[in-house]
PDB file with one MODEL, atoms N, CA, C and O in Angstrom:
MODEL        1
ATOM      1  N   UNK A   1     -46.258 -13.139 -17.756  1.00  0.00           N
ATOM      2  CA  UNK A   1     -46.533 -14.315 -18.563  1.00  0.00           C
ATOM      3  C   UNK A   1     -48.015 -14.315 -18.960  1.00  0.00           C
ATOM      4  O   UNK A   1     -48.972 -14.393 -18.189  1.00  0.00           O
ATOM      5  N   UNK A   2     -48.033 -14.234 -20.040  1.00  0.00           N
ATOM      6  CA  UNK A   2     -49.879 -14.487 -20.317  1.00  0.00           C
ATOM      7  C   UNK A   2     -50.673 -15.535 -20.615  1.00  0.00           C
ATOM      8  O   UNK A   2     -50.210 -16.509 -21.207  1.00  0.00           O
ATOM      9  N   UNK A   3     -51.709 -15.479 -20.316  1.00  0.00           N
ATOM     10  CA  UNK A   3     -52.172 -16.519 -20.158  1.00  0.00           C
ATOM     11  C   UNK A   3     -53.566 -16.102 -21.139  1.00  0.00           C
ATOM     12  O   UNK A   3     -53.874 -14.918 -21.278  1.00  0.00           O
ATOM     13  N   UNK A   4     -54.464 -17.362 -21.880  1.00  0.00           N
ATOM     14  CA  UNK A   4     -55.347 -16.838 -22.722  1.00  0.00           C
ATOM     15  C   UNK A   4     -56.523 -17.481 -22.018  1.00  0.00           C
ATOM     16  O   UNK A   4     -56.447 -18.710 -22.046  1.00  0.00           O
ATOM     17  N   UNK A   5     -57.327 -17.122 -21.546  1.00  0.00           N
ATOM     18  CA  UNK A   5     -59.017 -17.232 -20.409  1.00  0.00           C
ATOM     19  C   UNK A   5     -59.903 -17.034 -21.334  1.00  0.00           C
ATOM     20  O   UNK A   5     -60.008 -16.122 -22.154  1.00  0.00           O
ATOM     21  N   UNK A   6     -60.736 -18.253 -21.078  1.00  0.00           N
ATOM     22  CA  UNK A   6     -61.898 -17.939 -22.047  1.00  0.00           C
ATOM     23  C   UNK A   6     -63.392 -18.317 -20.754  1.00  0.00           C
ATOM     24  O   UNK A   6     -63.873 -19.325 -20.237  1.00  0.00           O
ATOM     25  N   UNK A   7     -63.638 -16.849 -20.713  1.00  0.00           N
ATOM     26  CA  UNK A   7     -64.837 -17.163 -19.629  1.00  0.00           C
ATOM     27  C   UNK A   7     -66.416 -17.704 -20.302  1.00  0.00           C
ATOM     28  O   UNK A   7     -66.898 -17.909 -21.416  1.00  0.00           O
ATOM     29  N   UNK A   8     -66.779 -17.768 -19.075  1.00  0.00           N
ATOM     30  CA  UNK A   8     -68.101 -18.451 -19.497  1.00  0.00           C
ATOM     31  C   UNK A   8     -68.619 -19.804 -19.849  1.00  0.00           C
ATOM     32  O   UNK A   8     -69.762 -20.244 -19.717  1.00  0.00           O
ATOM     33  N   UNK A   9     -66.947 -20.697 -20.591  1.00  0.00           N
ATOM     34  CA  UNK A   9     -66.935 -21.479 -21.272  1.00  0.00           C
ATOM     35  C   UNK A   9     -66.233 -22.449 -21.114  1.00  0.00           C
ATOM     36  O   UNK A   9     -66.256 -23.030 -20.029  1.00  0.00           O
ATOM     37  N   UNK A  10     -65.310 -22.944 -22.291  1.00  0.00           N
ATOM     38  CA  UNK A  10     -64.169 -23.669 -22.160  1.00  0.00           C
ATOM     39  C   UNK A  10     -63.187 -23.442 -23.202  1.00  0.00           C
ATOM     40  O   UNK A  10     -63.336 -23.204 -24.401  1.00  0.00           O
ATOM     41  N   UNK A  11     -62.144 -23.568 -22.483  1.00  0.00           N
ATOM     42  CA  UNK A  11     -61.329 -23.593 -23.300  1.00  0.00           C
ATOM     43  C   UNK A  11     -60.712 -25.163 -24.230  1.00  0.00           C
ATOM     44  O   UNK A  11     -60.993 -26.222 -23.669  1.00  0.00           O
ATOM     45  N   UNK A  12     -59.973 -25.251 -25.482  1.00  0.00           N
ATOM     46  CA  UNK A  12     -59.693 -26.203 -25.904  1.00  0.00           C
ATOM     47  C   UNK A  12     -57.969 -26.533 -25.864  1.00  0.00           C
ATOM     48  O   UNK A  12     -57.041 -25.725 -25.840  1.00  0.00           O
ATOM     49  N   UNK A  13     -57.948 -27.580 -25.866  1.00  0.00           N
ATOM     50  CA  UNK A  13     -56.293 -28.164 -25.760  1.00  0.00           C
ATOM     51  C   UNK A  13     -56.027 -28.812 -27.154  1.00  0.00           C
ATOM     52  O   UNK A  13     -56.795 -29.379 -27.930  1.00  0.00           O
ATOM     53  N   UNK A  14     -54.964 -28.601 -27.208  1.00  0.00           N
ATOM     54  CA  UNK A  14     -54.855 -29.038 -29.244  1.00  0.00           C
ATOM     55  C   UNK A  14     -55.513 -27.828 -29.755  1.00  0.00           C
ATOM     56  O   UNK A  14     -55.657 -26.760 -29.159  1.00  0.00           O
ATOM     57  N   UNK A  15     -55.951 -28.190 -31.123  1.00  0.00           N
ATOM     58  CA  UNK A  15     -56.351 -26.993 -32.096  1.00  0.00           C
ATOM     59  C   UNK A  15     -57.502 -27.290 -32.055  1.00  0.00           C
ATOM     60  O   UNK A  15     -57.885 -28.460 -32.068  1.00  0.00           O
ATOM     61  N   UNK A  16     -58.586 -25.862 -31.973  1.00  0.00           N
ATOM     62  CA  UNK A  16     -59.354 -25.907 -31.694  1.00  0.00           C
ATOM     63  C   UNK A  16     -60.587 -26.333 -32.824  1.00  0.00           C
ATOM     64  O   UNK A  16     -61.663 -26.920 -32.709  1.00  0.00           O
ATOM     65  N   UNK A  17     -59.707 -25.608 -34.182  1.00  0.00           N
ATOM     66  CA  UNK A  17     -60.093 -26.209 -35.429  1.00  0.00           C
ATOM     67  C   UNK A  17     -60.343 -27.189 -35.898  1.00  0.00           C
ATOM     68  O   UNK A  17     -61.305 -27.229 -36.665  1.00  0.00           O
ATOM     69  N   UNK A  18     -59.346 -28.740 -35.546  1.00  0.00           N
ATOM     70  CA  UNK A  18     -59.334 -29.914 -35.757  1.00  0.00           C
ATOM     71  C   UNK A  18     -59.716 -30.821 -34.607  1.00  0.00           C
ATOM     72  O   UNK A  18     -59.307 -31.934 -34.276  1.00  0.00           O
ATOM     73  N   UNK A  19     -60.950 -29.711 -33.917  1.00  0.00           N
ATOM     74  CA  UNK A  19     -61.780 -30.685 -33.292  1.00  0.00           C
ATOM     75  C   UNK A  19     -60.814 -31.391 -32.163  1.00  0.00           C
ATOM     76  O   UNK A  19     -60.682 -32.593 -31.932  1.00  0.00           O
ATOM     77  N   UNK A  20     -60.142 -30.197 -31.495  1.00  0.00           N
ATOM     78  CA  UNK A  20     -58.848 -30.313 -30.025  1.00  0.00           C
ATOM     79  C   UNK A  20     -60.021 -31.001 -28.978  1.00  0.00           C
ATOM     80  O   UNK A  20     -61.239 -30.923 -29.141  1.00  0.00           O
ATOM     81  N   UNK A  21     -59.600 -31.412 -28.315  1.00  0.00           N
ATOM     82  CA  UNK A  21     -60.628 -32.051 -26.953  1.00  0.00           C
ATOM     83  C   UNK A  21     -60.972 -30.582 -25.664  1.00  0.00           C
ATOM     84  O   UNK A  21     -60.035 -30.002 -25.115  1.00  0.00           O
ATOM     85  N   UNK A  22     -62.032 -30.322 -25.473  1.00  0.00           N
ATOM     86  CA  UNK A  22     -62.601 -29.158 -24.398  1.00  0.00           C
ATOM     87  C   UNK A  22     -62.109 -29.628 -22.869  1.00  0.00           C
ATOM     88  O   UNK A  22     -62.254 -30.688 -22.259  1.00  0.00           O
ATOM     89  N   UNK A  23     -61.590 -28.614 -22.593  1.00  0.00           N
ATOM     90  CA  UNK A  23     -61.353 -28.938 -20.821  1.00  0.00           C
ATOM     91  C   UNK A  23     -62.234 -27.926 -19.884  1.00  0.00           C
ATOM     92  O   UNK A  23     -62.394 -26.747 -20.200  1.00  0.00           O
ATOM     93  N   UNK A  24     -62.645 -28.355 -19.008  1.00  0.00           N
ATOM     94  CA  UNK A  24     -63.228 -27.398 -17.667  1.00  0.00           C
ATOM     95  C   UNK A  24     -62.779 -26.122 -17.316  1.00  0.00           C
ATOM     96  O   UNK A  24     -63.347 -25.034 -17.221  1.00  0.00           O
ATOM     97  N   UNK A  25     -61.210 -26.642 -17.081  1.00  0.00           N
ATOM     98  CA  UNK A  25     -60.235 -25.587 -17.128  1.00  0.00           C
ATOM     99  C   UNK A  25     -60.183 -24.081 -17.817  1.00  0.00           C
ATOM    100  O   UNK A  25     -60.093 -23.902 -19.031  1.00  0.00           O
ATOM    101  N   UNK A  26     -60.248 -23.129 -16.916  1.00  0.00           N
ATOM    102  CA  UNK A  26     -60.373 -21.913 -18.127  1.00  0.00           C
ATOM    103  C   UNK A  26     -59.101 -21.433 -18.428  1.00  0.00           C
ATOM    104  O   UNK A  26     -59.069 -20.508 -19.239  1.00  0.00           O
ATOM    105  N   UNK A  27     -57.629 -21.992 -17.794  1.00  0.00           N
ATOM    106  CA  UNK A  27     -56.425 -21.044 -18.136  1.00  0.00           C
ATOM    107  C   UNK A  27     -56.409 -22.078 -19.616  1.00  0.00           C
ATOM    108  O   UNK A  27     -57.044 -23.132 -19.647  1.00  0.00           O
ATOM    109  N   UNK A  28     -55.740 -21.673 -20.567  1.00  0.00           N
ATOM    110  CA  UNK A  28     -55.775 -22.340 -21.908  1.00  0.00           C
ATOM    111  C   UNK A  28     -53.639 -22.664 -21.672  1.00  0.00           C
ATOM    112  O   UNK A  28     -53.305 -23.794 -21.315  1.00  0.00           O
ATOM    113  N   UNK A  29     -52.523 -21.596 -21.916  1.00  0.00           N
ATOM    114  CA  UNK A  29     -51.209 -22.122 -21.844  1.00  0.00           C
ATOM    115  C   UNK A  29     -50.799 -21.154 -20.710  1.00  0.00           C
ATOM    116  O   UNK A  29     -51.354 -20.062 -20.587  1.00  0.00           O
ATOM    117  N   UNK A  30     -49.750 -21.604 -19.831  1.00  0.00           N
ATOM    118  CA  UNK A  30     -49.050 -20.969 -18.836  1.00  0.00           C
ATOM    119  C   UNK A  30     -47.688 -20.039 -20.499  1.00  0.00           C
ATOM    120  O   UNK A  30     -47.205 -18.907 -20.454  1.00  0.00           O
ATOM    121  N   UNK A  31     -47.558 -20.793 -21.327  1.00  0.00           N
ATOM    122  CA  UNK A  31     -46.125 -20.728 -22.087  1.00  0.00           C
ATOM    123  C   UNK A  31     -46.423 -19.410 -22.749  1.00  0.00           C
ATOM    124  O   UNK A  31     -47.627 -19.355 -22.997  1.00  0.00           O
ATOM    125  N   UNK A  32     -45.738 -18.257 -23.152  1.00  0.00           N
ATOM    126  CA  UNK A  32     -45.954 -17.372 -23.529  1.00  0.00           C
ATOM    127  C   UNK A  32     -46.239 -16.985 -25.222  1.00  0.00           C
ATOM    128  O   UNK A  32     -46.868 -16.140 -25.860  1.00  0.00           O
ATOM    129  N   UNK A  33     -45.305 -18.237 -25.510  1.00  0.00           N
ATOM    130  CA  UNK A  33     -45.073 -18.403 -27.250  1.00  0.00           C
ATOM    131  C   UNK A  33     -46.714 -19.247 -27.955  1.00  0.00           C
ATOM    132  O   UNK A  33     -47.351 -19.080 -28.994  1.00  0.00           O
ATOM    133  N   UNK A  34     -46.879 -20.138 -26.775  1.00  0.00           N
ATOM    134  CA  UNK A  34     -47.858 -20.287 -26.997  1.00  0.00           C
ATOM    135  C   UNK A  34     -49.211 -19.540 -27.207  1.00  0.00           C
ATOM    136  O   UNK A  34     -50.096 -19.552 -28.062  1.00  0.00           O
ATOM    137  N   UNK A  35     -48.918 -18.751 -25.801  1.00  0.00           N
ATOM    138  CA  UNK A  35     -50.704 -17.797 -25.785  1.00  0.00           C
ATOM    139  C   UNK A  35     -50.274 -16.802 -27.117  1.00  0.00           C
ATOM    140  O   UNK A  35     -51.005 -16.879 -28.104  1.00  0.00           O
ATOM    141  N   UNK A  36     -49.324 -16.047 -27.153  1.00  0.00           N
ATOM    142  CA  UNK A  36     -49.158 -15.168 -27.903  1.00  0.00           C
ATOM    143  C   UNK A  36     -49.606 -15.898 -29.712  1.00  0.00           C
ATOM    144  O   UNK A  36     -50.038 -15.114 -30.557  1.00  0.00           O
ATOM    145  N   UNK A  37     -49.491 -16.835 -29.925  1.00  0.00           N
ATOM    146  CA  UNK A  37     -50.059 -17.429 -31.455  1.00  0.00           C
ATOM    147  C   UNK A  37     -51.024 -17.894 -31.170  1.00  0.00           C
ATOM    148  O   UNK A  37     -51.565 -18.227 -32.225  1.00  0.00           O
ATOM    149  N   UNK A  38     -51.663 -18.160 -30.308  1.00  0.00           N
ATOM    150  CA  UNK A  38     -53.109 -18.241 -30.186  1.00  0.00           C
ATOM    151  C   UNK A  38     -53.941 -17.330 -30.150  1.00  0.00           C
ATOM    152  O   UNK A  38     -55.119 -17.403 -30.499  1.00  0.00           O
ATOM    153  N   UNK A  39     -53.320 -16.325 -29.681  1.00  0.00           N
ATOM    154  CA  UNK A  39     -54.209 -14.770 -29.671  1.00  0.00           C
ATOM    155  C   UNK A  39     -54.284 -14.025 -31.470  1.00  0.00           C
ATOM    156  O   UNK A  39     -55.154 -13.574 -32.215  1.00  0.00           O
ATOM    157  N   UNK A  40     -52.769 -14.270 -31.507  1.00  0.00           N
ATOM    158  CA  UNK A  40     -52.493 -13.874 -33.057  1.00  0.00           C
ATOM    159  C   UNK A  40     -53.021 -14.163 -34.161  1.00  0.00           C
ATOM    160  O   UNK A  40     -53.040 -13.428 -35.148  1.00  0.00           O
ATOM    161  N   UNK A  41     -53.668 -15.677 -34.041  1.00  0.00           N
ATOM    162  CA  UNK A  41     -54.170 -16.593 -35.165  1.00  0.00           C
ATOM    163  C   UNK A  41     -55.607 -16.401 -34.778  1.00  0.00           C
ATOM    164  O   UNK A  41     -56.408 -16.679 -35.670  1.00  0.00           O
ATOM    165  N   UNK A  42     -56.152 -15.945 -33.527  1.00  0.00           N
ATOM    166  CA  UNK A  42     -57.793 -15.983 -33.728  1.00  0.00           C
ATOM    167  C   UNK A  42     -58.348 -17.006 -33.174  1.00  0.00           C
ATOM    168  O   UNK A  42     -59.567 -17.106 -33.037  1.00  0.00           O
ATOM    169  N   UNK A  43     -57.317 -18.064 -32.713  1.00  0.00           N
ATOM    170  CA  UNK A  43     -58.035 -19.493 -32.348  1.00  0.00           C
ATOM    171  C   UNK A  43     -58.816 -19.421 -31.180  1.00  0.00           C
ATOM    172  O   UNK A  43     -59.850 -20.066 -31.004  1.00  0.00           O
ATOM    173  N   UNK A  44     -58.270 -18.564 -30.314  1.00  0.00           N
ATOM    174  CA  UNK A  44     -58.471 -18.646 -29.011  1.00  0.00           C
ATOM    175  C   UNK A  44     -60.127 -18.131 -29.186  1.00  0.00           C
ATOM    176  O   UNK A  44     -61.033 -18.784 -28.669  1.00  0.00           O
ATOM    177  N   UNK A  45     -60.396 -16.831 -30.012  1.00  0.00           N
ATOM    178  CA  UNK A  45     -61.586 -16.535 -30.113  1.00  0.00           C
ATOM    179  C   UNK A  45     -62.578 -17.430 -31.127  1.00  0.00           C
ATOM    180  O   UNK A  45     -63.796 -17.581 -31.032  1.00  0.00           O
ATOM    181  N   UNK A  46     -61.972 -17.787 -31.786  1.00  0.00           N
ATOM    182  CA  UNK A  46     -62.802 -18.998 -32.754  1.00  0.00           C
ATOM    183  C   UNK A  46     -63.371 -19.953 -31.534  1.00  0.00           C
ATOM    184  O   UNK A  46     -64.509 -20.381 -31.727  1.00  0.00           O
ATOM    185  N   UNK A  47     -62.812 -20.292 -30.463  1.00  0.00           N
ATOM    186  CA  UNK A  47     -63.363 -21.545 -29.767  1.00  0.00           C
ATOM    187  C   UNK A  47     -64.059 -21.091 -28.656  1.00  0.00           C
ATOM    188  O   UNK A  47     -64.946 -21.731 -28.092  1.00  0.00           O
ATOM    189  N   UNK A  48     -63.562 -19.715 -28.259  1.00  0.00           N
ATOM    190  CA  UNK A  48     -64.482 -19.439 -27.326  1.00  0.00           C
ATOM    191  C   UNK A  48     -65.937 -18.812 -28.250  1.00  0.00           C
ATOM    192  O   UNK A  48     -66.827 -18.527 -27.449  1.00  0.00           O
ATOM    193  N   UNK A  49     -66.307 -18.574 -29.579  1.00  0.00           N
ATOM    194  CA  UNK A  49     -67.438 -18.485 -30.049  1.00  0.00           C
ATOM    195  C   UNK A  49     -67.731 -19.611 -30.364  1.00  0.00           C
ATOM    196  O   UNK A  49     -68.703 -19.510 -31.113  1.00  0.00           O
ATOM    197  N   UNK A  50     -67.392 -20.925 -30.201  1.00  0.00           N
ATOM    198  CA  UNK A  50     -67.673 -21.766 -30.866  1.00  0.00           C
ATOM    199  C   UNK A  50     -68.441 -22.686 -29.349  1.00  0.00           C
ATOM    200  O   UNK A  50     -69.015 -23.769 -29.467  1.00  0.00           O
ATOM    201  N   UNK A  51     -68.275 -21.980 -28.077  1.00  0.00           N
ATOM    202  CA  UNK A  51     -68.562 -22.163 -27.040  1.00  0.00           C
ATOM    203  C   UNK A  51     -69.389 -21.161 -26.152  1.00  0.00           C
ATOM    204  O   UNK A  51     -69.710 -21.222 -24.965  1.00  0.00           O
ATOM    205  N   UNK A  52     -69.619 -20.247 -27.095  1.00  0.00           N
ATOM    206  CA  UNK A  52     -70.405 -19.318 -26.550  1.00  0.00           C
ATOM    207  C   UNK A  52     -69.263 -18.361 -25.553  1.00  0.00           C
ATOM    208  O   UNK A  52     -69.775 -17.411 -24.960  1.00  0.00           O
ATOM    209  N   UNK A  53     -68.065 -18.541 -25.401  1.00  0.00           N
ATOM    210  CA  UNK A  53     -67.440 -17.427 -24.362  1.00  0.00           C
ATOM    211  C   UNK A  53     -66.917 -16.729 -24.449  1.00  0.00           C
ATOM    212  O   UNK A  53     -67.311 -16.301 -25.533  1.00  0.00           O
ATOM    213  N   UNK A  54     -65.725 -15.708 -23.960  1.00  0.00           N
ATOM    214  CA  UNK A  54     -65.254 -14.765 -24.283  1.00  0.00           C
ATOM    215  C   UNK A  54     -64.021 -15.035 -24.423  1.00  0.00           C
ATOM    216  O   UNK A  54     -63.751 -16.236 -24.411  1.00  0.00           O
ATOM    217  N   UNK A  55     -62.918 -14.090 -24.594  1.00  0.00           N
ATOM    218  CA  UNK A  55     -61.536 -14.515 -24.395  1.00  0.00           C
ATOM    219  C   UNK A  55     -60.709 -13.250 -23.374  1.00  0.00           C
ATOM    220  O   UNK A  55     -61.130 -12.113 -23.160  1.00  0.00           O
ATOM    221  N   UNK A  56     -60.207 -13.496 -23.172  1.00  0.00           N
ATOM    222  CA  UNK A  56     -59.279 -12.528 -21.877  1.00  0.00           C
ATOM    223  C   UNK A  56     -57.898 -12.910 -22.234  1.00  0.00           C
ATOM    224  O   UNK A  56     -57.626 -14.059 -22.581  1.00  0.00           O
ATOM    225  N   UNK A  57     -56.749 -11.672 -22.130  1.00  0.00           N
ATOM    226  CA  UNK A  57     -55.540 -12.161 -21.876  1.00  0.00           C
ATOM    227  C   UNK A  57     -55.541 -11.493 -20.582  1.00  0.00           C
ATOM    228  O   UNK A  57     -56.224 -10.510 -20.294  1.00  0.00           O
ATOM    229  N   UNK A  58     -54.195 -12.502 -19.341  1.00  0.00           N
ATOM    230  CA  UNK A  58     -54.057 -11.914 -18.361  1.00  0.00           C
ATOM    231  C   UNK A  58     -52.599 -11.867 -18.154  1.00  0.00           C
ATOM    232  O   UNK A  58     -52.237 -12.987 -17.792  1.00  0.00           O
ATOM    233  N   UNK A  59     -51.698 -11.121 -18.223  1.00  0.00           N
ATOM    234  CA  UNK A  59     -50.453 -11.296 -17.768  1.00  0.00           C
ATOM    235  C   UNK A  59     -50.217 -10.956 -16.765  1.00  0.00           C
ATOM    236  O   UNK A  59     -50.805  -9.989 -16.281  1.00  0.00           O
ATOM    237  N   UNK A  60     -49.015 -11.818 -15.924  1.00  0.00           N
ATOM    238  CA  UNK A  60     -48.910 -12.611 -14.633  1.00  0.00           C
ATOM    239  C   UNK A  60     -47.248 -11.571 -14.883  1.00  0.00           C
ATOM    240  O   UNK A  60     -46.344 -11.643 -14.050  1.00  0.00           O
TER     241      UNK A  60
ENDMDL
END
């Protein structure tokens, strides 16, 4: 199951584009459909530059 990690930083809940709210939390979705279109679309790295961090996938 993968999961999308954004170190250093934070990750966002909602879209990260429309100004989603930042959590502490670095796992971003446990759901697979999820991480996988977040990785696909770029978001995940749009917010972790938009936070200074990186992005990681980790599958579980």
């Amino acid at each position: 199951m993968p999961y999308i990690v954004v170190k250093e930083a934070r990750y966002y809940t909602g879209d990260p584009l429309n100004g989603g709210k930042a959590d502490a939390l670095l796992v971003w979705s446990p759901f697979k459909k999820s991480a996988k279109r977040y990785v696909k679309r770029g978001w995940a790295e749009k917010a972790a530059a938009k936070l200074h961090g990186q992005v990681e996938e980790v599958r579980k």
